[in-house]
N, C-alpha and C positions, 0 to 999 in steps of 0.2 A: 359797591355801587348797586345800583337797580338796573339790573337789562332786562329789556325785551326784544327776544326775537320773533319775528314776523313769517311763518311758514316752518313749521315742525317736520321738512322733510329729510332725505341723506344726506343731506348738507345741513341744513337748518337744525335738525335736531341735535346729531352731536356737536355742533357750534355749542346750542345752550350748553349743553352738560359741563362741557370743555369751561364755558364761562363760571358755571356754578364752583365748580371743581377748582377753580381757580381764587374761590373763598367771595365770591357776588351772588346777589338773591336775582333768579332769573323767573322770568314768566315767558312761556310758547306762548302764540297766538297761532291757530291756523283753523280752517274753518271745516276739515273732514272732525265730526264726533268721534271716531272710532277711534282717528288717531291721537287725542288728545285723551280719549279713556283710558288707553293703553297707558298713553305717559304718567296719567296720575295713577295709574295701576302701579310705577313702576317696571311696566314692562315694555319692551321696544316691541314698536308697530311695524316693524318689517327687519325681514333675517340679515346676517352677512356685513354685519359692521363690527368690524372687531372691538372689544372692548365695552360697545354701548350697554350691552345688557347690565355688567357689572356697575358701571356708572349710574344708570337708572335704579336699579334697587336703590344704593348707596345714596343717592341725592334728592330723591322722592320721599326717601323715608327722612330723611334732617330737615325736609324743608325748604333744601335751599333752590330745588327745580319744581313748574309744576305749570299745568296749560288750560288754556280757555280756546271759548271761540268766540270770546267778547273781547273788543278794543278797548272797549270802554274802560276794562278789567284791568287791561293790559298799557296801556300806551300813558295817560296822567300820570304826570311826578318820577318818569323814567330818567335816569342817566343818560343812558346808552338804548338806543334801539338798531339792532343790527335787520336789516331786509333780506331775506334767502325765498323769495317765492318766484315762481315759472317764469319766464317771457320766451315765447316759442316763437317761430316763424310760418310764417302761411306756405299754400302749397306755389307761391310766386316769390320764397323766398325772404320778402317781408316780413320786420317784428312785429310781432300782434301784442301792443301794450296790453290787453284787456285787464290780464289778471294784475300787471303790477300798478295798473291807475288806481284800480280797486281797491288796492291799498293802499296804496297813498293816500287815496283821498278819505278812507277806513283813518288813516296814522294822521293827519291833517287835522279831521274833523276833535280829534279829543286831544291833541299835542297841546301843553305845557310849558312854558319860556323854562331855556337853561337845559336844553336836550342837544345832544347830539346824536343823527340820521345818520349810519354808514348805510349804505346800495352796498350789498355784495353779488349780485345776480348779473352775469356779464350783458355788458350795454352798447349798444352801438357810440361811437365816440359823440358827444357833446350833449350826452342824455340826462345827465346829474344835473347840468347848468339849463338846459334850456324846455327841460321836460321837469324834474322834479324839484327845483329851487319853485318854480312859479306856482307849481300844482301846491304843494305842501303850504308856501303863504295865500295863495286865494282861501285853501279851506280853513286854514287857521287863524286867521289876521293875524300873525307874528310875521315879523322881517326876518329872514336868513342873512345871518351873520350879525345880528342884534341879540335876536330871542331865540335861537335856536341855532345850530349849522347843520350841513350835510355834506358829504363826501360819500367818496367812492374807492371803496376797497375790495379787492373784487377774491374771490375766494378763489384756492390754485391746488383743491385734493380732489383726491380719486376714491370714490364709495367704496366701503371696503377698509382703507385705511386711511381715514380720517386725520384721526388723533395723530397718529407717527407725521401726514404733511403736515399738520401745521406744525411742530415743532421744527420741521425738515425745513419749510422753503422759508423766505422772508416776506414779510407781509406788508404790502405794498399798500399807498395812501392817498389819496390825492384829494384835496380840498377845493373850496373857492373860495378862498383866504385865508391870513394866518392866523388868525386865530382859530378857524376850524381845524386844520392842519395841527395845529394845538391837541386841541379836544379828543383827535383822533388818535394820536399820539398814545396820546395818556392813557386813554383806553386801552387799546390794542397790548401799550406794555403792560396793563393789569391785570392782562384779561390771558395772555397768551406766555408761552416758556419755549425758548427757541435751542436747539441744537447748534452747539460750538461746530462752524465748519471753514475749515481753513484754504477752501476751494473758491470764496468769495471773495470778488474787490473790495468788499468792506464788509462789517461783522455783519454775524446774521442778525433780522430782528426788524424793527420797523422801520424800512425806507420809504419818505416819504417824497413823491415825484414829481409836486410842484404845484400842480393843476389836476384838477380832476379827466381833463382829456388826458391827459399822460397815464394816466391810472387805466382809462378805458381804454386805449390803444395797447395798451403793454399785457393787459389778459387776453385782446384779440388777437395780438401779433403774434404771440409764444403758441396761440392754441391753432392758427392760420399757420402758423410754420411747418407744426405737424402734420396738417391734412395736405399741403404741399408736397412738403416732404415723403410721406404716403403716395401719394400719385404717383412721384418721381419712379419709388420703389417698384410701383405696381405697374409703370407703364416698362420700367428693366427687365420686370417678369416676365411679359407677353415676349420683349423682343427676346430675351432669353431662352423663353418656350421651344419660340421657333428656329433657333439658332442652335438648339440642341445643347446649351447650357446653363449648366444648376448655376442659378443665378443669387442663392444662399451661400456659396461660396468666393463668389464676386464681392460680393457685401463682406464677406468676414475680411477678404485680402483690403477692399477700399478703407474699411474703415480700421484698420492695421494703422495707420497713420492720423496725426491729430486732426489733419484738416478736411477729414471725410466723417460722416456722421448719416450715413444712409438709414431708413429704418427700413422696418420689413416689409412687404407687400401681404398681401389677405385679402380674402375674398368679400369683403366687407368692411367698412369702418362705420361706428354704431354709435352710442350712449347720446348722454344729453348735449354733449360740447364738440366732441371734431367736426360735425356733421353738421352743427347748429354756426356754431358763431363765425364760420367763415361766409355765411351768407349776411349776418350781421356788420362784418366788415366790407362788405360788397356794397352792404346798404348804404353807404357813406363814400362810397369810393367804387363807383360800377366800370371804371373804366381799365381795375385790376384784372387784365386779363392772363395771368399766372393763377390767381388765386380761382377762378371763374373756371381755366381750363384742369386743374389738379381738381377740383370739386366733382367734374362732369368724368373723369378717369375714376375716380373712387366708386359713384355712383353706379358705372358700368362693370365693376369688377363682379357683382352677382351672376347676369348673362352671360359675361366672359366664362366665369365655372362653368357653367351650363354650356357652353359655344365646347369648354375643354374635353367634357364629361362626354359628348356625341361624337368628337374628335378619338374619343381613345377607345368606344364602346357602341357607339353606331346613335341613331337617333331614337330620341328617349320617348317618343309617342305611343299610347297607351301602356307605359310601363311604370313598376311604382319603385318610388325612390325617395331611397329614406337619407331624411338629412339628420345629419350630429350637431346639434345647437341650437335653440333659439336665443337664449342671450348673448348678447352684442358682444362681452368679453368674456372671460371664463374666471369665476370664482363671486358671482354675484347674478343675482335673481332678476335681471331688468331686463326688458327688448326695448328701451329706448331707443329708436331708430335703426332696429335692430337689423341687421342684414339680412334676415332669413325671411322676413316679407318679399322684398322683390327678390330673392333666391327661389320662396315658393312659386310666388306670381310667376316667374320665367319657367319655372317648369311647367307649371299648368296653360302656361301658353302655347305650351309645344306638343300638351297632350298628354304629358305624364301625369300620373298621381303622385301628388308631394304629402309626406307623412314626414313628422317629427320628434324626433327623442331628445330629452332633456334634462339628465341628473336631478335637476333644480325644480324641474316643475312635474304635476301630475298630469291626469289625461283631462280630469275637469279643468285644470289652470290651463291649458295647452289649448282645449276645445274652446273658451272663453276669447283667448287669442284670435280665435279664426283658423286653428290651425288642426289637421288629421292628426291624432298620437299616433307614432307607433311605439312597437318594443323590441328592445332587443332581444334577437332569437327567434322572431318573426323572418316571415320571406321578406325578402328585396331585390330588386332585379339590379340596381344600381346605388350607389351611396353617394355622399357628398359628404365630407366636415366644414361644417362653420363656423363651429365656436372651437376651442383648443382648451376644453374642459381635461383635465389630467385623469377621471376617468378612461376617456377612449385610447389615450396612449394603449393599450393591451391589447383592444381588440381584433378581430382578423374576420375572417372571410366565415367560419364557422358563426358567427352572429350575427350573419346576415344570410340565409340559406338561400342559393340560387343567386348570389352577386355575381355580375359579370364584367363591371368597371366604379372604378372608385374615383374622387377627384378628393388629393384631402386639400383644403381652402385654408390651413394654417401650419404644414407641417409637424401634425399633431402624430396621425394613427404611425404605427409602423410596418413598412411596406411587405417586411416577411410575413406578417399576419396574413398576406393577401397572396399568396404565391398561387402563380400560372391567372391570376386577375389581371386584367389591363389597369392600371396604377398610374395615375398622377398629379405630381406635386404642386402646387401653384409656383411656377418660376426655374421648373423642372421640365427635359423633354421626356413624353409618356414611355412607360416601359410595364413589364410585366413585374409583379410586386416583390416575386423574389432578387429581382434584379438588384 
């Protein structure tokens, strides 16, 4: 077949290669130059995807990957055109279609009868049918589900390891009739190679769920569960703080049994999707006040650090304090929604100096951010951890000269590195680090 995918980014990129690699000629479209240089270089345009680099030499040079930033180039006489480009939400919570109109109406303007359109970019529910079925026929004069179809497949990995989910999860489908449900089908089995797992009510591979709303609810419900579920954990931690019990040990005893599934608490929840698409589901259903109150507890966990941080170490006003992390999780180069903004912002509202260390980044990538570098083995009068980078596991109180209270925000540092410092855990009551 002929794919084209729509947006070359941690998602979209290794999609295509994944596609190509599966024996289809694929064309990127995405509109950053640099990034589509790099693809016909062969080379991956940003670090920490396992495998992509090997794939990219390997399918740049056969031929069978390669990218523009022309539709024109890209979108006539396609098979398949898979969509992976942004839809963010405003600071009211609302999606901002901007950038996926743009394409569309980009994929519209040059579309060809006998194409099938998957949306992989999570949607607020009834966005395929009533946003992109009508967009796509006004700029095209083709009828969806005559000359073309579209559906909604919404994609379910984690940057970083790509490749391993999609063989891992099932990939989910949802049309606006059968015959697209068809087309989607067919694709998807072409396109993809699934892992035997016998943990399933039915084989792994492409399930397909009826309607394209089933499709969009079932990527917001599974990613809303989590940030839920998160809240829960994080609001156990506080009462656990103050009740003077390690609340990591609670969580191991509950979820001992099959009908507990607690997750962790953290001083933060970040990237592009826990943070993002529970306001997405809001968007459709505002009257979810579970999903609205678990949202506004995550959001708060940054200033709680800080609330903990004055509580074990006195008040942080003109003092500097160095945070461990700017990326949102640990083992990938991104601050999408990163927690360490309102971590900084709440220190510098209090009067401290927020400075920040980052395996991943330099002082120019750090300053670009908005944010003070420091380094380790520099003074600090206080610490935080925010991200649980496998680095900082070793370090201690010697790499930070003059610490006087640490808060670690992941369970990351270890507490003997800190002895006779005031020390604590998130979901732990404060103690001295040798403790």
């Amino acid at each position: 077949m002929r794919v084209t995918v729509v947006g070359l980014g941690k998602i979209g990129l290794p999609l295509a290669a994944q596609f190509a690699d599966a024996g289809h000629t694929v064309v990127g479209v995405d509109v950053n130059q640099v990034t589509v240089d790099a693809v016909n270089a062969g080379v991956e345009p940003f670090p920490g995807e396992a495998h992509l680099a090997d794939y990219l030499r390997r399918l740049v040079a056969d031929g069978s990957l390669r990218a523009t930033t022309e539709y024109a180039e890209a979108i006539p006489d396609a098979d398949a055109i898979v969509v992976v480009v942004p839809l963010f939400v405003d600071a009211a919570g609302n999606p901002d279609f901007g950038i996926m109109d743009g394409a569309t109406s980009s994929i519209a303007a040059h579309l060809t009868p006998g194409t099938l359109i998957s949306y992989e970019t999570t949607l607020p529910v009834g966005t395929t049918r009533t946003r992109w079925k009508p967009a796509l026929e006004a700029g095209s004069g083709l009828m969806e589900g005559t000359d073309f179809h579209v559906v909604f497949s919404p994609e379910r990995v984690l940057t970083g390891r790509v490749f391993e989910d999609l063989r891992k999860y099932p990939k989910l489908i949802g049309a606006l009739g059968a015959d697209g449900a068809k087309a989607a089908r067919d694709f998807y089995e072409q396109a993809l190679t699934f892992d035997d797992r016998a943990d399933l009510a039915r084989p792994n591979g492409v399930w397909d769920l009826g309607v394209a709303e089933a499709a969009e609810l079932a990527k917001l419900a599974e990613t809303t569960y989590r940030d839920v579920n998160i809240g829960l954990a994080n609001q156990f931690a506080r009462f656990a703080s103050d009740a003077g019990v390690d609340v990591h040990q609670v969580i191991d005893a509950c979820n001992s049994q099959p009908f507990s599934h607690i997750h962790r608490p953290g001083i933060s929840v970040g990237g592009h999707c826990i943070p993002v698409y529970p306001k997405l589901y809001l968007s459709t259903d505002p009257a979810a006040s579970v999903v609205s109150a678990a949202r506004a507890a995550n959001e708060g966990m940054p200033a709680y650090a800080v609330d903990l941080l004055e509580q074990v170490s006195g008040p942080v006003a003109g003092l500097r304090v160095a945070v461990l992390g700017a990326s949102y999780r640990a083992g990938v180069k991104e601050t999408a929604f990163s927690g360490v903004f309102p971590l900084v912002a709440e220190l510098g509202a209090r009067g401290a100096t927020a400075v920040v260390h980052d395996p991943w980044y330099d002082d120019a990538e750090l300053t670009a951010l908005g944010l003070d570098p420091h380094h380790l083995g520099e003074p600090a009068d206080r610490v935080v951890l925010h991200t649980e980078h496998p680095e900082y596991a070793a370090l201690g109180a010697p790499d930070f000269p003059g610490v006087a209270g640490v808060v670690d925000g992941r369970g990351t540092l270890d507490p003997r590195g800190f002895a006779e410092v005031p020390f604590v855990r998130l979901g732990q009551a404060p103690a001295r680090g040798g403790a």
